[in-house]
C-alpha positions as CSV (number, residue, x, y, z in Angstrom):
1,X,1.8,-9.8,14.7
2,X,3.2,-6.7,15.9
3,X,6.9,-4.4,14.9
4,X,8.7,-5.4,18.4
5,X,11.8,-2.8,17.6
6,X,13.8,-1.0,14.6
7,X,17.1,0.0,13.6
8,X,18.3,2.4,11.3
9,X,21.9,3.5,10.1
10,X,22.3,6.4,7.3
11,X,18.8,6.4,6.9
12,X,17.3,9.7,5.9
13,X,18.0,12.2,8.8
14,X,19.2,9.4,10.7
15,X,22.9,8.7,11.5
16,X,21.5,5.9,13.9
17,X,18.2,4.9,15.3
18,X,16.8,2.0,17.7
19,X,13.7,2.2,18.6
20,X,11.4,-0.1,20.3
21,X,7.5,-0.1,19.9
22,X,4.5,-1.6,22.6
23,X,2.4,-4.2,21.1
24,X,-0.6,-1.6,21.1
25,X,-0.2,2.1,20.0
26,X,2.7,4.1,20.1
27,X,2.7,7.8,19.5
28,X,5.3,9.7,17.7
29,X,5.7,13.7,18.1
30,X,7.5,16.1,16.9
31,X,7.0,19.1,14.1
32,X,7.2,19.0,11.0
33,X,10.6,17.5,8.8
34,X,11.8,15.9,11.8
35,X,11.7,12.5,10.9
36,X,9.0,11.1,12.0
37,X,7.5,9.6,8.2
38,X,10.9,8.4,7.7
39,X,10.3,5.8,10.8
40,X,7.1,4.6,9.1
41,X,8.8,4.7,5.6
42,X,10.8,2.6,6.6
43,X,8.8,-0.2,8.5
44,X,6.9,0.2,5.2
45,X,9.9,-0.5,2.9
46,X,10.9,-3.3,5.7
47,X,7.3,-5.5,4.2
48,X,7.4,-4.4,1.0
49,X,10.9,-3.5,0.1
50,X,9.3,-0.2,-1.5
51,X,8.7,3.4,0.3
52,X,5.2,4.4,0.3
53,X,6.7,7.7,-1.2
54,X,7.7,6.1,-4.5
55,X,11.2,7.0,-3.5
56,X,14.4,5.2,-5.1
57,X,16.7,3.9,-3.0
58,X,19.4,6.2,-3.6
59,X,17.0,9.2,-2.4
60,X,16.5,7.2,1.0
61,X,20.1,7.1,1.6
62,X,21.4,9.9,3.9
63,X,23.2,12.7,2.4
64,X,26.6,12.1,2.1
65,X,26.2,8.3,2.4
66,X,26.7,5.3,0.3
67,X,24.1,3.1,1.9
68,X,21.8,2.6,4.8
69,X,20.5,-0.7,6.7
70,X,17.3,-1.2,7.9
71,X,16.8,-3.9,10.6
72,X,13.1,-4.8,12.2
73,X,12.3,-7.3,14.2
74,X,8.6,-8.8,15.1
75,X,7.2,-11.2,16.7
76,X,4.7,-13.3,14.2
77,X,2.4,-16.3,16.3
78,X,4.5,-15.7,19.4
79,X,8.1,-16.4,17.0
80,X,10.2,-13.7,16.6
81,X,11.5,-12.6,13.2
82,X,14.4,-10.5,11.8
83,X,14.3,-8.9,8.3
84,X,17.6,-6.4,7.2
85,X,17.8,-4.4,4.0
86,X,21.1,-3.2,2.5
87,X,20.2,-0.4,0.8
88,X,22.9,0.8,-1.6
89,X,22.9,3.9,-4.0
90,X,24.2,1.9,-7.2
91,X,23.0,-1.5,-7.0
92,X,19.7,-3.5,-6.1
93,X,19.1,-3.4,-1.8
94,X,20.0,-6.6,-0.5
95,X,17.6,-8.4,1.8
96,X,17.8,-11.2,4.3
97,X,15.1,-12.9,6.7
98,X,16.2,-14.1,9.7
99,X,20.3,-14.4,8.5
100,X,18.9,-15.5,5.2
101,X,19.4,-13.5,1.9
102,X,16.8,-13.9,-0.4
103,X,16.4,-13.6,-4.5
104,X,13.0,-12.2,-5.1
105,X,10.8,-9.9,-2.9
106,X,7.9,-11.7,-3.2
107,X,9.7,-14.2,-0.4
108,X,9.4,-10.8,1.7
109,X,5.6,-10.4,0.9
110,X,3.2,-11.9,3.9
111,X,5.7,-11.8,6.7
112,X,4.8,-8.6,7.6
113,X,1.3,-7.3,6.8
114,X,1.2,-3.5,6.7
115,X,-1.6,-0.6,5.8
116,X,-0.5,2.7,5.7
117,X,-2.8,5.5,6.1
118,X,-1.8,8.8,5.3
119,X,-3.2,12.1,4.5
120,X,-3.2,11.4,0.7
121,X,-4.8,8.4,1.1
122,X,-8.1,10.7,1.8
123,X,-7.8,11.4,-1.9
124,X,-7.7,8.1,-3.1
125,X,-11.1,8.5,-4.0
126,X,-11.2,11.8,-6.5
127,X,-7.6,11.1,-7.8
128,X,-6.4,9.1,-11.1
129,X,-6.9,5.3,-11.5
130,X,-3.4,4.6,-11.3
131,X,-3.8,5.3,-7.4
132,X,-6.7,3.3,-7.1
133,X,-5.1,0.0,-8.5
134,X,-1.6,0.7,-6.7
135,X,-4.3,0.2,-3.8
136,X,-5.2,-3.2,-5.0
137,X,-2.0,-4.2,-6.4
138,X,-0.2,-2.7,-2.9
139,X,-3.1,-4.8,-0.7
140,X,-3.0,-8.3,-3.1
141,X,0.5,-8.5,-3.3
142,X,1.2,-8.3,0.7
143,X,-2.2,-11.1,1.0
144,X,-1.3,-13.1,-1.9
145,X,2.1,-14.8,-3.2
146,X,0.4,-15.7,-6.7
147,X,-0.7,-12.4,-7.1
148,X,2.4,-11.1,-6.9
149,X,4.0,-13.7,-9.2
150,X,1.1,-12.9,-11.6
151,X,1.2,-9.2,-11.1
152,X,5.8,-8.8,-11.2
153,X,5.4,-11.5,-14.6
154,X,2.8,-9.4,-16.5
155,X,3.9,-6.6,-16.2
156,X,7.8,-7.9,-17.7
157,X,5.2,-9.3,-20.1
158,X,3.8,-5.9,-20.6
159,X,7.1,-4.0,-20.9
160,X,8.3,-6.3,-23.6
161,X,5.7,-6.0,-25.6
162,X,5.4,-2.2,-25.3
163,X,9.3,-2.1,-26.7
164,X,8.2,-4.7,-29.1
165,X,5.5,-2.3,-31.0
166,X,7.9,0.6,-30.8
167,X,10.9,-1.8,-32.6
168,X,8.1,-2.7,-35.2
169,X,7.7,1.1,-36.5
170,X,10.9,0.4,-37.8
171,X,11.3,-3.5,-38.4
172,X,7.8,-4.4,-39.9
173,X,9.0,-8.2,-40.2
174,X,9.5,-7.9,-36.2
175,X,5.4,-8.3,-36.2
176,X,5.1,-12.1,-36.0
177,X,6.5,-12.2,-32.4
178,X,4.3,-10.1,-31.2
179,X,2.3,-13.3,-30.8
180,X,4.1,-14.5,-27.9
181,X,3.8,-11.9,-26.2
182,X,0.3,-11.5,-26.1
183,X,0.1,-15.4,-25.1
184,X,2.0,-14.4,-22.2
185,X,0.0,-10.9,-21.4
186,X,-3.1,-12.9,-21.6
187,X,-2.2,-15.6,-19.0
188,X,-0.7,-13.6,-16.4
189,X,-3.4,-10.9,-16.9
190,X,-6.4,-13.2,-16.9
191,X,-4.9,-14.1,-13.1
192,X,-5.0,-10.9,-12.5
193,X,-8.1,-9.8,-13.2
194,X,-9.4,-13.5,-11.4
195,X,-7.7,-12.3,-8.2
196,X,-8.7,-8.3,-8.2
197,X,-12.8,-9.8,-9.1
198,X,-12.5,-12.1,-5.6
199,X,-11.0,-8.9,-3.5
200,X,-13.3,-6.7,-4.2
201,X,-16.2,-9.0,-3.7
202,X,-14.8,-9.5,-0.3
203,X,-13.9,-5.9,0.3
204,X,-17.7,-5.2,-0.6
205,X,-18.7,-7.8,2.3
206,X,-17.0,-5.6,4.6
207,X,-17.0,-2.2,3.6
208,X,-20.7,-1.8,3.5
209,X,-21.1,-1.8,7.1
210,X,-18.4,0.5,8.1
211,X,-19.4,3.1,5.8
212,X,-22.9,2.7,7.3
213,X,-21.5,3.0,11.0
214,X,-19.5,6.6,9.6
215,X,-22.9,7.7,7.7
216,X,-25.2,7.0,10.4
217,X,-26.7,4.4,7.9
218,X,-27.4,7.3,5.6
219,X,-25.3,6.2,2.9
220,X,-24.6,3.0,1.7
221,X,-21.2,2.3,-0.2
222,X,-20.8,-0.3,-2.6
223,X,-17.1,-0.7,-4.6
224,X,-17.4,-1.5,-8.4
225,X,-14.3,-3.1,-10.1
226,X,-14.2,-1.4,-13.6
227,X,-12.5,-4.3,-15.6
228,X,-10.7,-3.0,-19.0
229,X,-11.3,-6.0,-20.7
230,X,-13.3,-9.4,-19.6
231,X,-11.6,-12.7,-19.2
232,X,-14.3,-14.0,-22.3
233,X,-13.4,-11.2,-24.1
234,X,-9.5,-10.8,-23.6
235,X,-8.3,-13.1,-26.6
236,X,-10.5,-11.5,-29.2
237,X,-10.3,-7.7,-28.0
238,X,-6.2,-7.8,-27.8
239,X,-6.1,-9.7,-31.2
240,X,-9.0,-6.5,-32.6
241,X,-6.9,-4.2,-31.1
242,X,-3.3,-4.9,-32.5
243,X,-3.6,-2.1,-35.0
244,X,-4.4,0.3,-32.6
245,X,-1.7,-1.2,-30.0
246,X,1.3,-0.8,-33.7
247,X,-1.0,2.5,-34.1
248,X,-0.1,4.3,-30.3
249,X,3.5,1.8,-30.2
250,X,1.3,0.7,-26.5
251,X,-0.8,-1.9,-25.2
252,X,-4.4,-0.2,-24.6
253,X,-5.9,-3.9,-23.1
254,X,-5.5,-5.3,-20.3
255,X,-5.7,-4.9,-16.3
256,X,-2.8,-1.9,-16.6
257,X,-6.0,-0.1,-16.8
258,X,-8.5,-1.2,-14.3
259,X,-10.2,0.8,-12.5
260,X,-12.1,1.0,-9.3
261,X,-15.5,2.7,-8.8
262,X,-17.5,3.8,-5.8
263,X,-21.2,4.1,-5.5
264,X,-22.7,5.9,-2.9
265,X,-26.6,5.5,-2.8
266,X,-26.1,4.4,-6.9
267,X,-23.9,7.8,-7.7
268,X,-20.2,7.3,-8.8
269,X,-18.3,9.4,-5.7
270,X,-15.4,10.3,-8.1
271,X,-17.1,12.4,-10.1
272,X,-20.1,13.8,-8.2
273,X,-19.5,12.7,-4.3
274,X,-18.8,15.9,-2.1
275,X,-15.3,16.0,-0.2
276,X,-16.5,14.6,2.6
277,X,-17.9,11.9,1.3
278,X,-14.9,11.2,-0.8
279,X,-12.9,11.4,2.3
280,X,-15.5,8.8,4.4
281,X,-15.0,6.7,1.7
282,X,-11.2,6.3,1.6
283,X,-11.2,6.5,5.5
284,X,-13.7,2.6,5.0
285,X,-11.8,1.4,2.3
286,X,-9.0,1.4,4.9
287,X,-10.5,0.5,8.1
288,X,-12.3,-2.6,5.6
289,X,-8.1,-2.9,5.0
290,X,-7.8,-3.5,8.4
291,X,-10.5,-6.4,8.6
292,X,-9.5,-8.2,5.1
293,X,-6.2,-8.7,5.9
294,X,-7.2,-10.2,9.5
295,X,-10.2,-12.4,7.5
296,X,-7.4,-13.3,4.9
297,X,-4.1,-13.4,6.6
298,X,-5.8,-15.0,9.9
299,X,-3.5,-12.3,12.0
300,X,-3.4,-8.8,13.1
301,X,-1.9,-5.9,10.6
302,X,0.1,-3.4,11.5
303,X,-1.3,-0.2,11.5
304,X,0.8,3.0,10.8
305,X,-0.9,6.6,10.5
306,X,0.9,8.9,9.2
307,X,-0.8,12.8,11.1
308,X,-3.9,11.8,9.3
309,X,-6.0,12.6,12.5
310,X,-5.7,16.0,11.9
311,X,-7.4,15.7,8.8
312,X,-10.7,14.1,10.1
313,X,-13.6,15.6,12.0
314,X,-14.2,14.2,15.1
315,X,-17.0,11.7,14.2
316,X,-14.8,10.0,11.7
317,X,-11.5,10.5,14.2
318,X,-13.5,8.7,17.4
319,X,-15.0,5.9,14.5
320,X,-11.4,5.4,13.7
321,X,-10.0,5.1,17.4
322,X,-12.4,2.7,18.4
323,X,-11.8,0.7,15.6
324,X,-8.1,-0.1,16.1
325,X,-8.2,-0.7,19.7
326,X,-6.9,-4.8,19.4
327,X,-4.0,-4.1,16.5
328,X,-0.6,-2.3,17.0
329,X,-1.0,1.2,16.0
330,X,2.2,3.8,15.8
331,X,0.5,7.7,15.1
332,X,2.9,10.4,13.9
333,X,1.2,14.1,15.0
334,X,2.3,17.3,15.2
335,X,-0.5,18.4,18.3
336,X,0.5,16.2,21.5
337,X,-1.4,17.8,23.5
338,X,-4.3,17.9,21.6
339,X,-4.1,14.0,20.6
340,X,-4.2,13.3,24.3
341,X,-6.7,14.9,25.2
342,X,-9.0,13.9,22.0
343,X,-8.0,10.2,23.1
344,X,-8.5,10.6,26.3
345,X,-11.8,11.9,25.8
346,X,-12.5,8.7,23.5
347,X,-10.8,6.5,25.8
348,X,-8.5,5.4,23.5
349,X,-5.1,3.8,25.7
350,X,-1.5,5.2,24.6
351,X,1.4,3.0,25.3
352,X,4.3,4.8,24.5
353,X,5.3,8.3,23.7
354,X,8.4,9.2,21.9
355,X,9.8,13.2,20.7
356,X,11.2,13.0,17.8
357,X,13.3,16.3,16.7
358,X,15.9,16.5,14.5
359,X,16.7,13.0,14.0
360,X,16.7,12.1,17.5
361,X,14.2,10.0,18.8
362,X,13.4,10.6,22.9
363,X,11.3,8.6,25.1
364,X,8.5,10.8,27.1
């Protein structure tokens, strides 16, 4: 699969925008706050129907604007494919698939299968657990249409029950419902947790050899899925905890809070790996990103990298390059000149070049 072109109208910076993209890697250049993210953001929001940047849609809109359209089309198996989103500032986006509107974004989910590397996502490693399962969640739910009905039903699930322990502080008799709630809770979240147990036993598969290829087989990395609860232990620990849950008026079991852990050599690298092992972590668990989603998905992903080669030394910067030389790549830097030459030196094959200043986008 590869992104074959894109339009934008009122989209951030952009009045307009087309832009079309090679099969293999596409370079765009330009200094900072010029517009280059927002291209990515919005091939991003385009297979998700979110922005990477946890941005509403009213703060995607240009300024001034009352909505913005996103087209993209791609070619999937030698087919091609059009998806639009109408994104307005005071109602849901709309979105259609090839002149077809659809109901639920899960129908979006594994048309387009996406990994976006950025900066930030060096820190995945030494930063909260939230992160960590918005990984998962992020990965599952592009891989997996159950997952995603599993994961978009718990949580209404969760949300209702949350209200429910607050309405109880005041309505004591309110209590017997809680019941059904928890019935629900338990079998969407016992999916969950079924589903997150099988990915990271096939991340693990993976990930252990390409953190040995960045550590010169020095390290060896091995992902731990920190389950809150067990599925033989869900019933009875939600039932234990329920005067805890009316205690705090929130839900303390469940798969809301997951967590993942990683082991280098037997140590937990959140707490006690250096930077740069943090960092050569994060950098495996998305190149093993890469090669789950071609295992799983039986077709290439689309890779965007957002100037995260300026934040790798050139070890893990050439170990990168060589390791997306057969997917469609489009790199956002700042350094032209220098990414050339670095790629060049790595032999590492640029397709296209574009400038991108100002909201105009250039061909070089």
């Amino acid at each position: 699969m590869y992104v074959d072109s894109l339009e934008l109208m009122n989209y951030r910076n952009y009045n307009t925008l087309n832009i079309t993209f090679d099969k293999g890697t596409t370079i765009l250049y330009g200094d900072n706050a010029q517009g280059k993210t927002n291209i990515l953001e919005a091939i991003y929001l385009s297979a998700t129907t979110k922005s990477h940047r946890g941005s509403k849609d009213k703060e995607i809109i240009r300024f001034g604007d009352e909505e913005a359209h996103i087209r993209i089309h791609i070619i999937k198996h030698d087919v091609g494919h059009k998806i639009d989103l109408h994104l307005r500032k005071n109602k849901n986006k709309g979105v259609a698939i090839d002149g077809n509107k659809i109901k639920r974004s899960g129908e979006l989910f594994g048309i387009m299968n996406i990994i976006f590397f950025s900066p930030e996502d060096l820190n995945l490693i030494k930063n909260g657990p939230s992160e960590r399962r918005r990984f998962i969640d992020l990965e599952l739910c592009q891989l997996n249409k159950l997952y995603h009905y599993n994961y978009m039903h718990y949580h209404k699930a969760l949300g209702q029950r949350n209200l429910l322990l607050k309405q109880i502080h005041n309505k004591s008799e309110l209590i017997d419902t809680l019941d059904i709630w928890d019935y629900h809770l338990k079998e969407y979240g016992k999916n969950i947790i079924k589903f997150r147990e099988e990915f990271i036993m096939m991340l693990n598969e993976i990930i252990k050899d390409i953190h040995g290829h960045l550590t010169g087989k020095k390290e060896t990395l091995k992902v731990i899925y920190e389950k809150n609860v067990s599925l033989e232990d869900y019933d009875a620990i939600l039932k234990n905890k329920r005067k805890l849950d009316l205690k705090y008026q929130t839900t303390q079991t469940g798969p809301h809070r997951d967590d993942i852990c990683f082991l280098i050599n037997g140590i937990d690298t959140r707490k006690f790996g250096s930077q740069g092992q943090q960092r050569t972590a994060a950098l495996s668990l998305k190149l093993a990103e890469i090669e789950l989603v071609k295992k799983i998905a039986k077709d290439n992903p689309v890779l965007l990298l957002d100037d995260v080669m300026s934040e790798l030394d050139n070890n893990r910067k050439q170990y990168l390059l060589k390791s997306i030389h057969d997917i469609q790549t489009i790199i956002t830097c700042t350094g032209y000149d220098d990414f050339m030459n670095k790629a060049k030196k790595n032999t590492f094959m640029v397709d296209a070049v574009y400038s991108v200043k100002e909201g105009q986008v250039s061909k070089k």
